[in-house]
C-alpha positions in Angstrom: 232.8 150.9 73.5 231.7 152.7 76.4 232.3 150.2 79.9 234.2 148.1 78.1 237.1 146.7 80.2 240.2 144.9 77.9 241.0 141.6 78.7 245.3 141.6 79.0 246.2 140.7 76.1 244.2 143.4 74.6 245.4 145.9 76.8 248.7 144.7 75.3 247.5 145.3 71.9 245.9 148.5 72.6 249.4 150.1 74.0 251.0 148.6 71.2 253.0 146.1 71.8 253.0 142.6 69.6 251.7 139.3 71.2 253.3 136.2 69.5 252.0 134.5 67.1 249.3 137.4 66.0 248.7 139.1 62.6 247.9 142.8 62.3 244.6 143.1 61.6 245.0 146.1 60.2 245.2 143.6 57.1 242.1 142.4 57.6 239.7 145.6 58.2 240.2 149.2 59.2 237.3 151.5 59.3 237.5 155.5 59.7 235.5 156.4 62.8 232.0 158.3 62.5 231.5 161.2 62.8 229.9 161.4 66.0 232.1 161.4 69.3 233.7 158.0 70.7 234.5 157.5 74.3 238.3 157.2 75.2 237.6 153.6 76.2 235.9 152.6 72.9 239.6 153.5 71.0 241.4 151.5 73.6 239.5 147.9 72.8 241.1 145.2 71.7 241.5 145.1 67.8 240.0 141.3 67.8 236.5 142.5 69.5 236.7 144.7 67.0 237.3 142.6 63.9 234.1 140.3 65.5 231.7 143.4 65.5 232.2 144.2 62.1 232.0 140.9 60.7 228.7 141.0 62.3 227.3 143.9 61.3 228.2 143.0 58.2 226.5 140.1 57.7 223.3 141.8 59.6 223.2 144.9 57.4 223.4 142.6 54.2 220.1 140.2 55.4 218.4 143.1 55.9 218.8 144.5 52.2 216.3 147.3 50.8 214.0 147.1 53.7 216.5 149.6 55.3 217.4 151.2 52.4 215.3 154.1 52.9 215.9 154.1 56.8 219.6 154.3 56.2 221.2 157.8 56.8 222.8 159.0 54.0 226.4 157.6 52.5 229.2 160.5 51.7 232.0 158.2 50.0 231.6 155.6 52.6 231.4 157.7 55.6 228.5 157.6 57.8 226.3 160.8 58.5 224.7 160.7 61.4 220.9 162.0 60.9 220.8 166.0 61.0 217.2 166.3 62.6 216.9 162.7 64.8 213.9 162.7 67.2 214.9 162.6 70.4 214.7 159.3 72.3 212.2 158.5 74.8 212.2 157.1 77.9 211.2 153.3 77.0 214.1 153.7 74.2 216.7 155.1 76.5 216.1 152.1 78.9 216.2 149.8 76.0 219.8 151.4 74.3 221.8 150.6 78.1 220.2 147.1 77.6 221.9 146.7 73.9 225.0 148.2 75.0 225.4 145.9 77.6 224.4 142.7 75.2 226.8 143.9 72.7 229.6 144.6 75.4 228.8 140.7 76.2 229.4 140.3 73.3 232.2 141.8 72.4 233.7 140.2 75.3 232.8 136.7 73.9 234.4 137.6 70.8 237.4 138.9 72.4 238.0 135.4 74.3 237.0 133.9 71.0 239.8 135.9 69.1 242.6 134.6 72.0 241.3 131.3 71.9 240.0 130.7 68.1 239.9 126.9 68.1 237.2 127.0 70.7 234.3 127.2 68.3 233.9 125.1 65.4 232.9 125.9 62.2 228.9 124.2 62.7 228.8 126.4 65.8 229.5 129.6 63.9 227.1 128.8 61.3 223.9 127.6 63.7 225.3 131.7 65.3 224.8 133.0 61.8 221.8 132.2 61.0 220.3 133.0 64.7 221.4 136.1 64.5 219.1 136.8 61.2 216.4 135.6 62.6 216.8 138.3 65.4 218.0 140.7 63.4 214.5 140.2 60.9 212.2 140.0 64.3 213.7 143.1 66.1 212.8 145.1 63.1 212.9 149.0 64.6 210.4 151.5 63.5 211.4 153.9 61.2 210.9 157.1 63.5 212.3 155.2 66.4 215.9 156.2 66.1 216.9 154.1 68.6 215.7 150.6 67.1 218.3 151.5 64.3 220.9 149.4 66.7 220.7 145.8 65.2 219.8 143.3 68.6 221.9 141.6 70.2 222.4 137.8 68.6 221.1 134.6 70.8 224.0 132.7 70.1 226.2 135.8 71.1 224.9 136.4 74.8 224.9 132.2 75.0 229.0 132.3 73.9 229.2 135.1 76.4 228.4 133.5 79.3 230.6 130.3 78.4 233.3 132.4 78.1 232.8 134.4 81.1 232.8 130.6 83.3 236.3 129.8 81.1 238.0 133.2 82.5 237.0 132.6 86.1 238.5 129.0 85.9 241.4 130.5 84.7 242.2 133.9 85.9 244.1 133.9 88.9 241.9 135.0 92.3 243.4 138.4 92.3 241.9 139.4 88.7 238.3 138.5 89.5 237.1 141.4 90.8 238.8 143.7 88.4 237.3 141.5 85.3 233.7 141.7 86.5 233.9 145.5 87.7 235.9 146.5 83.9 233.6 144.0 81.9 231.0 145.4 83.1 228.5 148.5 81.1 229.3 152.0 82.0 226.0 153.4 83.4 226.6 156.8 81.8 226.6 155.4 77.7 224.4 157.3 76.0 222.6 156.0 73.1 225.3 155.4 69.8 224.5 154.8 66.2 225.1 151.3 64.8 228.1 151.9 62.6 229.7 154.3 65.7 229.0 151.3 67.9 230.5 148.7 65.5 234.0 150.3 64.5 236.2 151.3 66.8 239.3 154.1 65.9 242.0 152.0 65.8 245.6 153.3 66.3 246.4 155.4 63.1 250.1 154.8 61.3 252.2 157.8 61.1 251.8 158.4 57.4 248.4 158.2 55.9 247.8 155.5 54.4 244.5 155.8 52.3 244.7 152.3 50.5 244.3 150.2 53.6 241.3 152.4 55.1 238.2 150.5 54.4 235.0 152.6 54.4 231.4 151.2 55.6 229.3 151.4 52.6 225.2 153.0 52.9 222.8 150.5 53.5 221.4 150.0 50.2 224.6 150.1 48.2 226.0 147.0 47.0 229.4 145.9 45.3 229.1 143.2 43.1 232.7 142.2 44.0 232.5 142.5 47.8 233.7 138.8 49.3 232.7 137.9 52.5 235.5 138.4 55.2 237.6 134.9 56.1 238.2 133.3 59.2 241.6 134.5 58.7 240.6 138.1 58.7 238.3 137.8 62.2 240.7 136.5 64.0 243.7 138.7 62.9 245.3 140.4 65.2 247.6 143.5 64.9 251.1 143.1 65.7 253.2 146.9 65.8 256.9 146.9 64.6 258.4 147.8 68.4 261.3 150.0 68.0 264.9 149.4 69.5 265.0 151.9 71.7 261.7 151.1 73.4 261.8 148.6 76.8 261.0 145.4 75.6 257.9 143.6 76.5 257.3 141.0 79.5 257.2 137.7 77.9 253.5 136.4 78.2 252.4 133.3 79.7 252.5 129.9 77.8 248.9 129.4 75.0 247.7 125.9 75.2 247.7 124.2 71.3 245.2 125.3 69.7 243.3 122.8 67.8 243.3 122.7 64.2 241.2 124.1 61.6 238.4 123.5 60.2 239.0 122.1 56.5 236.3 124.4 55.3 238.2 126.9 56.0 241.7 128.1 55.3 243.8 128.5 58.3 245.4 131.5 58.6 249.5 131.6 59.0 250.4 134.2 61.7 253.7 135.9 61.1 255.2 136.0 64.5 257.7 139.0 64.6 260.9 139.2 67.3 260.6 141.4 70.1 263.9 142.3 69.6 265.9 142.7 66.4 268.1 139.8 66.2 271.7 140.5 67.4 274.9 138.6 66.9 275.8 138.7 70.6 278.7 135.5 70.4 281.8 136.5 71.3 284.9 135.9 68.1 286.7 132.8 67.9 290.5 133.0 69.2 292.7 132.9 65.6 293.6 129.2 64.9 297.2 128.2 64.3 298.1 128.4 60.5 298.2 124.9 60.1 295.0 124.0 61.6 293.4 126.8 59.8 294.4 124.9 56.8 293.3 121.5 57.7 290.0 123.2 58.6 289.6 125.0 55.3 291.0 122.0 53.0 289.2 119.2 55.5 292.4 117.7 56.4 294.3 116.8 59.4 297.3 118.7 60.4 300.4 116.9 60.0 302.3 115.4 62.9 304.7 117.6 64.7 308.2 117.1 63.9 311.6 118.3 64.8 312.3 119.1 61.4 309.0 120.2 60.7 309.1 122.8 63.2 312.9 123.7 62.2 311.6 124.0 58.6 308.5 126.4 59.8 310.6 128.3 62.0 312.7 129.3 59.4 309.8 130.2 56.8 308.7 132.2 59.6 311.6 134.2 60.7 314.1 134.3 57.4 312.0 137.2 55.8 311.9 139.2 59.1 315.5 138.8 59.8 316.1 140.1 56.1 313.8 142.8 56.9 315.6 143.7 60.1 319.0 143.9 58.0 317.5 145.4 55.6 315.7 148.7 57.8 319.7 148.5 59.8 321.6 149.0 56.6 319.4 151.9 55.7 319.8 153.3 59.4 323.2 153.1 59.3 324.1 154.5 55.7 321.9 157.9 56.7 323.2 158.1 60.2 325.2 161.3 60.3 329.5 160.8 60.0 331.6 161.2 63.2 333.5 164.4 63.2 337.0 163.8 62.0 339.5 164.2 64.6 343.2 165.5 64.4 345.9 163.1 66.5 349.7 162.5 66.9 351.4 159.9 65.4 355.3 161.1 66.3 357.4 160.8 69.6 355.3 163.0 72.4 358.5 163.9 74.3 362.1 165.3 72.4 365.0 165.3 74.8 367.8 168.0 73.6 371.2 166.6 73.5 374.3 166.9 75.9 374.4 167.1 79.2 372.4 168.8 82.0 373.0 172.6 82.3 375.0 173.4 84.8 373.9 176.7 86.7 375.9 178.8 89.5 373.8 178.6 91.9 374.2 180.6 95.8 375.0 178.6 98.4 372.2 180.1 100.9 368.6 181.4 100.4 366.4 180.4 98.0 365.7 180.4 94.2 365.7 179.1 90.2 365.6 179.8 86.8 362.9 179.3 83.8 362.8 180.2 80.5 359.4 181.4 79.8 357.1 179.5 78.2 359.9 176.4 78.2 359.9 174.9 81.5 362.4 175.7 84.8 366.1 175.7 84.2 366.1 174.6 87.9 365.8 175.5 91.6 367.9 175.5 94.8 367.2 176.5 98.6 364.1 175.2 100.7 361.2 176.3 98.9 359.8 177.7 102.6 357.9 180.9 103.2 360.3 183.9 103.9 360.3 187.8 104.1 360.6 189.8 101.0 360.7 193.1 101.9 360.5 195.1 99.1 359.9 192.3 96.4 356.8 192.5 97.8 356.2 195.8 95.8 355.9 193.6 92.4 352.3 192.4 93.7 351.4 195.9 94.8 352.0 197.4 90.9 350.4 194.1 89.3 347.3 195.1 91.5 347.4 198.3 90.5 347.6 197.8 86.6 345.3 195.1 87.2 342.7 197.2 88.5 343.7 200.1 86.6 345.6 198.8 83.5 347.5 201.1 80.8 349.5 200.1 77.8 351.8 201.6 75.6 351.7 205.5 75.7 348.9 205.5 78.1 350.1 207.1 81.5 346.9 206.8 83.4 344.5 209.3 85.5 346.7 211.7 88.3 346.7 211.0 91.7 347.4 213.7 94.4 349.7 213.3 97.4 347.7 213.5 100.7 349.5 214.7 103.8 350.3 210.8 104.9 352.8 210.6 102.2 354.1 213.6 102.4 355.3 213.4 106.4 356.4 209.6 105.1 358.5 210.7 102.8 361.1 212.5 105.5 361.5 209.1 107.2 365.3 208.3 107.6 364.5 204.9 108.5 363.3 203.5 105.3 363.1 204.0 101.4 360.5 206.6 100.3 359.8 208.5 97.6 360.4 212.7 97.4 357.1 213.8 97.7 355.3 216.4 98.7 351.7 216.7 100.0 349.3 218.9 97.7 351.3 217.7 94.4 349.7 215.8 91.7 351.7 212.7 89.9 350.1 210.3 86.8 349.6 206.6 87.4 352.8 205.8 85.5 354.5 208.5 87.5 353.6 206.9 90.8 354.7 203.5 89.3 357.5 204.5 88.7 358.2 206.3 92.1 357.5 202.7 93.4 359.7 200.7 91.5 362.4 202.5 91.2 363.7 203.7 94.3 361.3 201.8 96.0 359.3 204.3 97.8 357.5 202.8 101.0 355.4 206.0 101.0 354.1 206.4 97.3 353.4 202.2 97.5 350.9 203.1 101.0 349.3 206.0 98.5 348.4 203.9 95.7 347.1 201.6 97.8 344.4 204.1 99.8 343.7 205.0 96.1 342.7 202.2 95.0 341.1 200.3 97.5 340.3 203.5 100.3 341.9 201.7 102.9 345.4 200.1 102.9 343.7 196.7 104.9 341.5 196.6 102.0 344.1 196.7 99.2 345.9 194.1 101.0 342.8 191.4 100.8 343.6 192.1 97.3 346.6 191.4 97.2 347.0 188.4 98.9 343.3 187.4 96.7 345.7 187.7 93.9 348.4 185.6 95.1 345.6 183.1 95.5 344.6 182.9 91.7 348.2 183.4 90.8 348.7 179.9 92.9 350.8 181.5 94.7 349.9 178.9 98.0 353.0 179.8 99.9 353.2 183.8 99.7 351.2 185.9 102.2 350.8 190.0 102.1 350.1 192.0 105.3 350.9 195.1 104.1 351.6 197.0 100.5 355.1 197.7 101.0 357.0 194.6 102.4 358.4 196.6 105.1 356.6 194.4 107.8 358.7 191.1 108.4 355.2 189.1 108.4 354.8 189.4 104.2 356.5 186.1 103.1 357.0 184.0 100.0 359.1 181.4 98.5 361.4 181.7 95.6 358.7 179.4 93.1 355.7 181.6 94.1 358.2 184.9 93.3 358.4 182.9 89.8 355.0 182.6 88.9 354.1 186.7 89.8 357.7 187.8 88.0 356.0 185.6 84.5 352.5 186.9 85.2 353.5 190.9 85.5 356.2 190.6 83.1 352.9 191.1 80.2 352.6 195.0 81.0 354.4 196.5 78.6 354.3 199.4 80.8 355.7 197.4 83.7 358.4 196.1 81.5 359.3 199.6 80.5 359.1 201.2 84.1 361.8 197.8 85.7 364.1 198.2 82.6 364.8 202.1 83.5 368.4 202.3 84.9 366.8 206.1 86.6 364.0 208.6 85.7 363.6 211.9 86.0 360.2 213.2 87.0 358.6 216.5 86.8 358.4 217.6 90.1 361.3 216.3 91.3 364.2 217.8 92.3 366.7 215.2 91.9 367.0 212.5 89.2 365.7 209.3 90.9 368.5 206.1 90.3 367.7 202.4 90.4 369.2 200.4 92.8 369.3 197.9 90.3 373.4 198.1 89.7 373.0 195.3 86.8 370.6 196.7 84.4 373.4 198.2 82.3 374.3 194.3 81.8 373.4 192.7 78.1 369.9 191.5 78.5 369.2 192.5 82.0 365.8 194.2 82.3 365.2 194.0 85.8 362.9 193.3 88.3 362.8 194.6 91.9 365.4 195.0 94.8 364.6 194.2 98.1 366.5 193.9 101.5 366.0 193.9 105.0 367.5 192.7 108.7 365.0 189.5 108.6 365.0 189.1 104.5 368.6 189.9 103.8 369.5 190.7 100.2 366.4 189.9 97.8 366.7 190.2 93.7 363.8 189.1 91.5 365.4 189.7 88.1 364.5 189.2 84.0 366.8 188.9 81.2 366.4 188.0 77.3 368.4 186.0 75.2 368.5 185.6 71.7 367.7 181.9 69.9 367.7 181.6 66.0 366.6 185.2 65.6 364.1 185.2 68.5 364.0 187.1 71.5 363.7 184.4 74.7 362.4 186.0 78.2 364.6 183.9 81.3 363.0 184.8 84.7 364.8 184.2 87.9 364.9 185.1 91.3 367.5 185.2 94.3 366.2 185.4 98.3 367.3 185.4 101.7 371.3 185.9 100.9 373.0 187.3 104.4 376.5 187.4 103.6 378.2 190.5 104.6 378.4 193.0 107.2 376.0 195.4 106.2 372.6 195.4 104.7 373.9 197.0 101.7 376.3 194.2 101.0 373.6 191.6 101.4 371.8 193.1 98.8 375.0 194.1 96.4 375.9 189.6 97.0 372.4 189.0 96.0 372.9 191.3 92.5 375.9 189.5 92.2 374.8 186.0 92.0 371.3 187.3 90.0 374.2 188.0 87.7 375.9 184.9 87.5 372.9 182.9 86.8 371.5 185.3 84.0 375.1 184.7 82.4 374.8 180.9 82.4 371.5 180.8 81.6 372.0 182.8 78.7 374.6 181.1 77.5 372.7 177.5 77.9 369.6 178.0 76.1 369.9 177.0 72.6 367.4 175.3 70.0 367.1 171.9 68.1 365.1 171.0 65.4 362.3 168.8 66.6 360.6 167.8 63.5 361.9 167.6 59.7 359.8 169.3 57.4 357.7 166.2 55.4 358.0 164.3 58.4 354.5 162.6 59.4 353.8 163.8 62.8 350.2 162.7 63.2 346.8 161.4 60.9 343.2 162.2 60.4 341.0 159.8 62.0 337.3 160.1 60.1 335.3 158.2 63.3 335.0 154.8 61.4 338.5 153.9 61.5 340.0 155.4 58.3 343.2 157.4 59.3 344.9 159.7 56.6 348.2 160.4 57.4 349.4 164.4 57.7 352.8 165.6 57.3 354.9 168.9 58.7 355.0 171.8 56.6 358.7 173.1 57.6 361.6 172.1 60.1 360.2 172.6 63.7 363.1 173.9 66.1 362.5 174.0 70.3 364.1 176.2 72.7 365.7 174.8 75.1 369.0 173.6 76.8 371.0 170.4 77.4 369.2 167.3 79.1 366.0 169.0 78.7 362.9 167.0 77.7 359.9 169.2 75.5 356.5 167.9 74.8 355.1 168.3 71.5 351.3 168.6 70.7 349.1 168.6 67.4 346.4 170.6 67.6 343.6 171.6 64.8 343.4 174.7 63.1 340.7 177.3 62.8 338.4 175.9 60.9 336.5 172.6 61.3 338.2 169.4 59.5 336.2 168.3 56.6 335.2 164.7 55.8 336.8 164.7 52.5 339.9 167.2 51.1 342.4 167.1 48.7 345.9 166.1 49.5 348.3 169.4 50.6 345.6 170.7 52.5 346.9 172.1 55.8 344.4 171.0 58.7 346.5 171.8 61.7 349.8 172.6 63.8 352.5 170.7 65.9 354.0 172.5 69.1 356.3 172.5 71.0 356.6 174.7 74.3 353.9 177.3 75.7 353.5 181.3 76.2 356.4 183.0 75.0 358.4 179.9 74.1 356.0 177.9 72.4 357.3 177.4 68.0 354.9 175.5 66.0 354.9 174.6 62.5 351.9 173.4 60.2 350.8 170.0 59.3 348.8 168.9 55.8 346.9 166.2 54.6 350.1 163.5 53.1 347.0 162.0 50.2 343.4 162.6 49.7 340.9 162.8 52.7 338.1 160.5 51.5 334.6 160.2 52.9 334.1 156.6 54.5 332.7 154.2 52.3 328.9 152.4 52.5 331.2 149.3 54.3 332.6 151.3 57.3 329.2 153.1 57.7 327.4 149.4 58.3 330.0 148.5 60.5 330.4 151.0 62.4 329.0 150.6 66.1 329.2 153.6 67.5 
């Protein structure tokens, strides 16, 4: 209604939110709106003034029977048409409407405090109210062109209840709401004049889906249902309660109600169904799991037993025995798919073979320095101070090692040619030192200018190959003595190509160890073996100073001799040891007996000699190993070992008193975790380079995989 001013608990209902303790009274009545417009405040009302007015209009429209009949504006299906041609109102009735809305907004008030507060008014009060309001109803009859009189007068008993209710809100509202109440409550000025049924029903808020079964349609006056009951208390006083959704803010919690009193007997009190503001949510936090034997009392409703020491004993073992079997169970699995260990290949037999007799006795000078090895045996010995001392020409053997180093050739390979600048050429008229005959302008291969400085040791042609290969002869001796270096040659230093400088010094076991390492050129071999060469170009045929070559076995290696060296030999000679052709190296330095430099270096031929004849004559073999002799097993990892045996006799070079190591090595391919017995999975040694003889070892029984026993054992 227009001017109409909610009390709060309607203006909860109206935005619609529940108020405990209320029924929706969509239940009770809901009436489609009229036609005619409705002001914005008339759909806001509270739902109980509502449920009031229609109970009373009604009641009204049912006293007054046919003698409104043919007043009444037509009925379409329950839906009230206003009057298409009404007489306008005049001025009298205009006055009169504002004075009936503002009764009935009275009394809609009254209603509204008597729908919160329903036990206020008993059941005589509401009848002696019904039947007042008749009586006015009958004595207000309108006229029947007076469209205004259609509105039904505002009952006695109503405006009475009105004003008691108005004194029970200012005793209880709070100061501050007053003013509001009386200024909302009281009638819009601007209301213009509304039909009965528009006044009387109010649009109520409509449910998402239509729902035509609960809409209740006011019926044309004159039309009467033989099975219309009159509305209960019950249905008055309903109130409409929405479902609030979750995700919607919930609602301030209203004040405390006073009790209200109880019913009447004559009628049936009505049993609100309060609904939560809030669905109902488990919000306690879970119990901590109880031990399993309190668990059990709980569920069978009997104590736990008393702790014990066996009792616990017992339930510790119940507990843990079936994880400690599944714990061996998930390791013995582990541990039979774990991969195997690769087999290995080790020596069961004596490391070390000393050969019989005594110790070899060797002629050795009685000044300088020097020794003996057989290659790839050990050293036959050594004699002198092992101190730095010139070389002179010895120092030549690093000079070609660089060379074929740098520039190697094999076999019948002779190398690019390399032309004689003017530098050699006026060298090689110097009376004072060994050069080679050549001439500038003339072109000579790489195995020809080898050989022109090996053999009669030219100074000149060693200077030449070293400004050919390195540019410079200071560079080519950084080589050099870099070469010494990875040779470990620590004792031996170069400062120039030649040797003919004092300052290029060595020892006798750094000689050694280059004599072994250049000793691998087959070319160099060929060139040091050559007793003289001719060479095209050449006028004379060029002779070796070597005087011993044309000795059994001799084959070299380089004179040299000067004032501060003396007589210098660093020499190789081969022996032959059960069908085998065995390399001795040896070297003799710093002999200075005799008058003349030519003697020195004829006594240190001599003795080179000597030695080469004694060492030849000492070096012999012995059979190491008999053949079926187990030498050495087959470890698998998990401590199986199969045993392996030698193939054939194993014989060692060597002389008296000298003590070989043997060694057992794998062969080629991989050894297999399982193989029959005769398989050959390795070698035994003895010796290295040249002089190393071996001999190969087999499985002695069948190499067997290890079994599901040594794989759970195993730790590793």
């Amino acid at each position: 209604m227009a001017g109409e001013s909610p009390g709060k608990s309607d203006q909860r209902k109206s935005s619609g939110e529940a108020t405990p303790g209320e029924r929706d009274p969509r239940f009770a009545v809901f009436r489609e709106p009229a036609t005619g417009t409705t002001d914005a405040a008339e759909r806001d009302s509270g739902s109980v003034a509502v449920s009031t007015k229609v109970a009373i209009a009604n009641r009204t429209e049912e006293s007054e029977g046919s003698e409104e009949t043919e007043d009444a504006p037509e009925s379409d299906g329950g839906r009230i048409t206003p009057d298409p041609d009404p007489e306008p109102p005049k001025a009298e009735d205009t006055e009169d409407a504002k004075a009936d809305d503002a009764n009935e907004a009275d009394g809609d008030a009254d209603a509204s405090e008597r729908a919160e507060e329903p036990a206020s008014v008993d059941a005589d009060t509401k009848a002696e109210a019904d039947a007042d309001a008749v009586e006015a109803d009958k004595g207000d009859e309108p006229d029947k062109g007076d469209e205004s009189g259609k509105r039904g007068k505002v009952p006695s008993w109503a405006t009475a209840a009105n004003e008691d209710a108005k004194k029970e809100d200012a005793k209880k509202a709070p100061e501050g709401d007053s003013k509001d109440d009386a200024d909302t409550d009281a009638p819009s000025a601007d209301a213009g004049p509304v039909d009965k049924p528009t006044a009387v029903l109010t649009t109520l808020p409509r449910p998402a889906v239509d729902q035509p079964t609960t809409t209740l349609k006011v019926p044309a006056k004159g039309e009467e249902k033989a099975d219309e009951k009159p509305e209960s208390a019950a249905e008055r006083t309903s109130t409409f309660v929405p479902l609030r959704r979750d995700d919607r803010p919930a609602a301030p919690a209203s004040p405390p109600r006073p009790p209200a009193a109880s019913p009447s007997p004559s009628v049936p009190p009505s049993v609100p169904t309060a609904l939560p503001e809030a669905a109902e949510r488990t919000r306690q936090q879970p119990m901590p799991p109880m031990p399993p034997l309190d668990l059990l009392a709980e569920l069978t409703n009997k104590p736990a037993p008393p702790e014990t020491p066996v009792r616990t004993a017992v339930r510790r073992v119940k507990i843990y025995t079936p994880l400690v079997v599944l714990a061996l169970i998930v390791f013995a699995v582990v541990q039979s798919v774990r991969p195997l260990p690769a087999p290995t290949l080790a020596l069961s037999a004596d490391p070390t073979f000393t050969f019989e007799g005594g110790e070899l006795a060797m002629p050795w000078p009685d000044e300088g320095q020097g020794g003996a090895e057989v290659e790839g045996v050990g050293t036959i010995g050594m004699y002198g101070q092992q101190k730095p001392a010139p070389i002179a020409s010895v120092a030549k053997v690093m000079t070609a090692y660089v060379i074929l180093r740098d520039h190697p050739i094999t076999g019948e390979q002779v190398g690019p040619k390399i032309e004689v600048d003017k530098k050699a050429g006026e060298e090689a008229n110097r009376p004072d030192e060994s050069t080679a005959p050549i001439k500038e302008g003339q072109q000579f291969t790489q195995k020809q200018m080898l050989q022109l400085l090996m053999i009669p040791s030219g100074n000149n042609a060693a200077r030449l190959l070293a400004r050919w290969d390195a540019k410079s002869e200071a560079a080519f001796v950084e080589k050099m003595n870099a070469a010494a270096k990875d040779l470990g040659m620590t004792n031996s230093t170069y400062t120039d190509p030649s040797g003919l400088e004092s300052s290029t010094v060595s020892t006798a076991a750094d000689q050694l160890k280059l004599g072994k390492a250049v000793m691998q050129n087959d070319v160099f071999r060929e060139i040091v073996n050559l007793p003289q060469v001719e060479i095209p170009g050449i006028d004379n045929m060029i002779i070796n100073n070597n005087s011993i070559l044309l000795e059994p076995g001799v084959s070299g290696i380089k004179t040299g001799s000067s004032t501060p060296a003396g007589g210098n030999l660093l020499w190789a000679a081969n022996t032959i040891v059960d069908g085998q052709n065995r390399r001795i190296i040896g070297v003799v330095m710093g002999v200075q007996n005799g008058v003349k430099l030519w003697d020195k270096l004829e006594m240190s031929i001599q003795n080179s000699l000597k030695l080469i004849k004694a060492a030849q004559d000492g070096v012999t073999s012995a059979r190491v190993v008999k053949k079926g002799d187990v030498v050495g097993y087959v470890d698998d990892g998990l401590g199986g070992r199969t045993p392996v045996v030698s193939t054939k006799d194993l014989k060692a070079v060597g002389w008296g008193g000298l003590q070989v190591k043997l060694d057992i090595t794998e062969g080629k391919e991989t050894l297999p975790h399982s193989a029959a017995s005769g398989t050959v999975v390795g070698e035994i040694t003895v010796g290295t380079g040249t002089g190393k003889v071996s001999a190969p070892v087999a499985l002695q029984e069948d190499l067997a995989e290890p079994g599901f026993g040594a794989k759970l054992t195993r730790v590793g």
